[in-house]
Backbone bond lengths (Angstrom), bond angles and torsions (degrees), N, CA, C in turn:
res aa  C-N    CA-C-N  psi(-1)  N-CA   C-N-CA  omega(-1)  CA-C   N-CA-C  phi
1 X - - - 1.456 - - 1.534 109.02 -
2 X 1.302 109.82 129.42 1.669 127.78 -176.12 1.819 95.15 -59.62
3 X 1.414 98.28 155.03 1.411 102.50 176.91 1.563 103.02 -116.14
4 X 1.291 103.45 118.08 1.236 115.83 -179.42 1.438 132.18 -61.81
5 X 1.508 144.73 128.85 2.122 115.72 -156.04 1.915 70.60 -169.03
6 X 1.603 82.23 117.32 1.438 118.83 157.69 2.015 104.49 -85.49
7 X 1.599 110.81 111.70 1.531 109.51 158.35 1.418 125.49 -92.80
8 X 0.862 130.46 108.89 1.582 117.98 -162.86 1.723 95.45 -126.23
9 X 1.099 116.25 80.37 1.955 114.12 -174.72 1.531 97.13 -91.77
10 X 1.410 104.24 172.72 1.390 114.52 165.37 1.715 100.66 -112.36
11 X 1.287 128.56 -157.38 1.405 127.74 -159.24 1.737 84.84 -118.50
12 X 1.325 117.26 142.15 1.175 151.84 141.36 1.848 118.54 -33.00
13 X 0.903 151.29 52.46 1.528 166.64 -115.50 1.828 82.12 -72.61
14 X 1.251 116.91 122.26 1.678 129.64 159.16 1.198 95.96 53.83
15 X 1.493 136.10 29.80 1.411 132.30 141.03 1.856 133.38 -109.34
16 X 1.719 94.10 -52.80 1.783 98.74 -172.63 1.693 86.56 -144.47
17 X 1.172 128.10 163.19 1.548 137.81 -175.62 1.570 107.60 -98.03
18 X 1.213 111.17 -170.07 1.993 91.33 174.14 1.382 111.61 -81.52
19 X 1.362 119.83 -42.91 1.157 122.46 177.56 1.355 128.42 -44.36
20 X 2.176 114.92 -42.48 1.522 121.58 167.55 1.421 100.74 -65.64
21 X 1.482 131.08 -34.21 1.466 114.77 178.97 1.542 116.03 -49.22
22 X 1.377 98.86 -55.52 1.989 106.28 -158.47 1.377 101.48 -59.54
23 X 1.335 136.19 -25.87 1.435 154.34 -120.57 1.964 84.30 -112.42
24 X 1.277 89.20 -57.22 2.386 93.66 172.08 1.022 104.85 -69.18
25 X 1.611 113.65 -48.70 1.733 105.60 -167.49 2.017 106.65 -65.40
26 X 1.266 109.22 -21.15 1.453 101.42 -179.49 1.655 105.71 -84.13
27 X 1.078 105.66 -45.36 1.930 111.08 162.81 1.262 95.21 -24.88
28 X 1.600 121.37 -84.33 1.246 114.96 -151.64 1.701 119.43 -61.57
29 X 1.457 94.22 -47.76 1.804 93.12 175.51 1.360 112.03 -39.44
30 X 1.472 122.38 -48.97 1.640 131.43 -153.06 1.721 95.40 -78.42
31 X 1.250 134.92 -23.15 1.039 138.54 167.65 1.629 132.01 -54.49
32 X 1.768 95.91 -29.18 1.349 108.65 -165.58 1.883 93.16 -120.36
33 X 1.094 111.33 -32.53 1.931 122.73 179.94 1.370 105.09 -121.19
34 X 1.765 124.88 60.74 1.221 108.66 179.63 1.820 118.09 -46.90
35 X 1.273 117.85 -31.18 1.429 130.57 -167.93 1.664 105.06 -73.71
36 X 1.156 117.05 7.85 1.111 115.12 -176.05 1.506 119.97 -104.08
37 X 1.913 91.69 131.05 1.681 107.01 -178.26 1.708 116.21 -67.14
38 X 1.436 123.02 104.99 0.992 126.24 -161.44 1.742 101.54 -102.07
39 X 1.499 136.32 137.73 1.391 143.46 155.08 1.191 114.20 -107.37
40 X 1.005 131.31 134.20 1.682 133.34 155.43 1.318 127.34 -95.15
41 X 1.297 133.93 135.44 1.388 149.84 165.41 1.336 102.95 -129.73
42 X 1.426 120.97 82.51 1.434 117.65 132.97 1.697 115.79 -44.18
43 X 1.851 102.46 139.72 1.523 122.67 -162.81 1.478 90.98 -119.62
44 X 1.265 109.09 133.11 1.652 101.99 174.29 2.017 94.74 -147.64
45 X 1.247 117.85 141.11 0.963 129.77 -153.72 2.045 97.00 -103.61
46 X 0.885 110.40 -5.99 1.424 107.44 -175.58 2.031 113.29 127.21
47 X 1.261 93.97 -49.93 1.903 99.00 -173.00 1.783 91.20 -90.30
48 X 1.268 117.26 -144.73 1.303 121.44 -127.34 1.243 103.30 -79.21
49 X 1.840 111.21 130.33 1.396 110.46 -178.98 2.134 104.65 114.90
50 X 1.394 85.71 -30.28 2.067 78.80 172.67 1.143 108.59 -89.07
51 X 1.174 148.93 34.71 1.582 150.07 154.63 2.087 87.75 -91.38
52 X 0.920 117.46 -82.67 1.676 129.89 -169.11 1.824 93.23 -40.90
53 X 1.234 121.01 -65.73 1.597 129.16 -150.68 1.894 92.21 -69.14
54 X 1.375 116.53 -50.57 1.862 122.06 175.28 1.782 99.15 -57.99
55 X 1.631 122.06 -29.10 1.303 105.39 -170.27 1.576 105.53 -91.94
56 X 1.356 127.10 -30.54 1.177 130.72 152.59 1.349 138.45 -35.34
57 X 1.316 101.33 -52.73 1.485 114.97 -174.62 2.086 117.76 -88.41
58 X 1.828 89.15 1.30 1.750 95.76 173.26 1.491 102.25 -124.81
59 X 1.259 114.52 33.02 2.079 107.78 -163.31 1.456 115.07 26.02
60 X 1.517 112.04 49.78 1.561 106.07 165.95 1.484 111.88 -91.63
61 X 1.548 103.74 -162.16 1.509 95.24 -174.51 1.593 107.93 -114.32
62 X 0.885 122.29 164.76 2.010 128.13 -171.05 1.848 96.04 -117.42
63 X 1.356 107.31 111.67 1.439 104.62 179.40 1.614 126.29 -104.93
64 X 1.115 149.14 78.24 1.435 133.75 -150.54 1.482 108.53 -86.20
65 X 1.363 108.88 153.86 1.191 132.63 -163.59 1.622 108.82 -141.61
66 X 0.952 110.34 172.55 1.565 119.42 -176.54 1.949 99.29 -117.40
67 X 1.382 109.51 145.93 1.801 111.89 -174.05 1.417 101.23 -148.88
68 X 1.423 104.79 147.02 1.582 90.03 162.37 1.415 109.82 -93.19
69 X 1.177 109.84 150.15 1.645 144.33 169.82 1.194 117.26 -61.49
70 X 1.498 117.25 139.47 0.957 128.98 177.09 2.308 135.92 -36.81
71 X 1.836 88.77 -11.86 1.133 92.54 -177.48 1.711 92.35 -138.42
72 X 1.797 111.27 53.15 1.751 121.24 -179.08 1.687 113.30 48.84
73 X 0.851 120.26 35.29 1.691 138.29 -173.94 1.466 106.67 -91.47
74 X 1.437 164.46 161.20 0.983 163.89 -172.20 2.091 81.71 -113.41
75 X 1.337 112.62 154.29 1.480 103.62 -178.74 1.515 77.92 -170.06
76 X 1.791 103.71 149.01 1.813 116.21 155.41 1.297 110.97 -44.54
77 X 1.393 138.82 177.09 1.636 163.04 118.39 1.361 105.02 -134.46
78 X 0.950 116.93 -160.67 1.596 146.62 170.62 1.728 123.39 174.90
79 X 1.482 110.80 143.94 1.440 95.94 170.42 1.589 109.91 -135.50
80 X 1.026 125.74 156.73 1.505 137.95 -158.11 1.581 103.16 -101.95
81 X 1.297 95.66 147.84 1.564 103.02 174.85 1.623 120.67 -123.02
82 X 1.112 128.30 125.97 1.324 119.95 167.55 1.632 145.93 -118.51
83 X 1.358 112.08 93.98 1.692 106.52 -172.32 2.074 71.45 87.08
84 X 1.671 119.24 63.60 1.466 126.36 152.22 1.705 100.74 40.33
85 X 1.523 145.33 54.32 0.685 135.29 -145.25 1.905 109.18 178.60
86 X 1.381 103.72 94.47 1.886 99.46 -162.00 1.347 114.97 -72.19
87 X 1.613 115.78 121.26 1.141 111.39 -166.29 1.066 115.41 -115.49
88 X 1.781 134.92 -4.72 1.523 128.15 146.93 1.584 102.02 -128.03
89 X 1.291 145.74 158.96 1.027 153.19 131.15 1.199 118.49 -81.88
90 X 1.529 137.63 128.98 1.678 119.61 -172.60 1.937 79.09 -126.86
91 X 1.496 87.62 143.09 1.437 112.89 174.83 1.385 126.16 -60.01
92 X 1.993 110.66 -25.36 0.810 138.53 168.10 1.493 136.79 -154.88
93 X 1.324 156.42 166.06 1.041 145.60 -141.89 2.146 82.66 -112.65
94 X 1.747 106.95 100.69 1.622 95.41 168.47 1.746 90.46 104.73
95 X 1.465 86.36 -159.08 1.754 95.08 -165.21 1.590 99.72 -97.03
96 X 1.014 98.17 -167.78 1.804 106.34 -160.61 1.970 83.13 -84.24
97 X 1.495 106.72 -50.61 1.641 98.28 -174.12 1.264 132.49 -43.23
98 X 1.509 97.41 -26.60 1.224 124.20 -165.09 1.618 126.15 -62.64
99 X 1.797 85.66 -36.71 1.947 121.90 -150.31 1.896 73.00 -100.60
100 X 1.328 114.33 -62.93 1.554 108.14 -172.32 1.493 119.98 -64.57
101 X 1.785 120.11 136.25 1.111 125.59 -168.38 1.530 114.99 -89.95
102 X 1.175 118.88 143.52 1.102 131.66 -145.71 1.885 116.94 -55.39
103 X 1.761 95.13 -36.82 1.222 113.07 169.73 2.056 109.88 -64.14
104 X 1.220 137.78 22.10 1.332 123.64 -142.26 2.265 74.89 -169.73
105 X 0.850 97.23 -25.18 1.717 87.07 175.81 1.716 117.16 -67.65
C-alpha cells in the first residue's frame, strides 16, 4: 500500500516560490518512497508568488513582461489571467528587496 503525503510549503523568501519548494520536497520523498502517493498544495500568503500559485490553481495563463524597478532599472514581472480577465499585476517579479540592488538597500 502507497503511502499517502500531503506537501503543502510556503515559498522560500528571494530564493524558490511554494510551488519550486513542493516540486524538491516531492524529489526528495520520491527518492527515498518511490511508491509514494504524492499531492501538492503550494501556500502563498498574498505577496510574492500569488500571481503564479492563483494562476495555477485556475488553469489560467502567466504572462511576462518587462517593468521598471523600483530604482528605474528595466526588471521581469508577469501577470496572470483568468477566464481572459487580469487578476494580479505585480510591480515586480518577487519582493521589492529582491527587484532593489543591493548597493540601493
Amino acid at each position: 500500500m502507497a503511502l499517502n503525503i500531503l506537501i503543502a510549503p510556503s515559498g522560500f523568501k528571494e530564493s524558490l516560490d511554494a510551488k519550486e519548494v513542493a516540486d524538491c520536497i516531492a524529489t526528495g520523498i520520491l527518492k527515498v518512497l518511490p511508491d509514494a502517493c504524492i499531492r501538492k498544495a503550494p501556500l502563498v500568503d498574498g505577496g510574492e508568488g500569488f500571481t503564479k500559485a492563483l494562476v495555477a490553481a485556475n488553469n489560467g495563463t502567466l504572462h511576462s513582461l518587462k517593468v521598471t524597478g523600483p530604482v528605474g532599472e528595466a526588471i521581469d514581472s508577469h501577470f496572470g489571467l483568468l477566464g481572459g480577465k487580469i487578476t494580479k499585476r505585480l510591480s515586480w517579479n518577487g519582493s521589492s528587496s529582491r527587484a532593489t540592488p543591493c548597493s540601493f538597500r
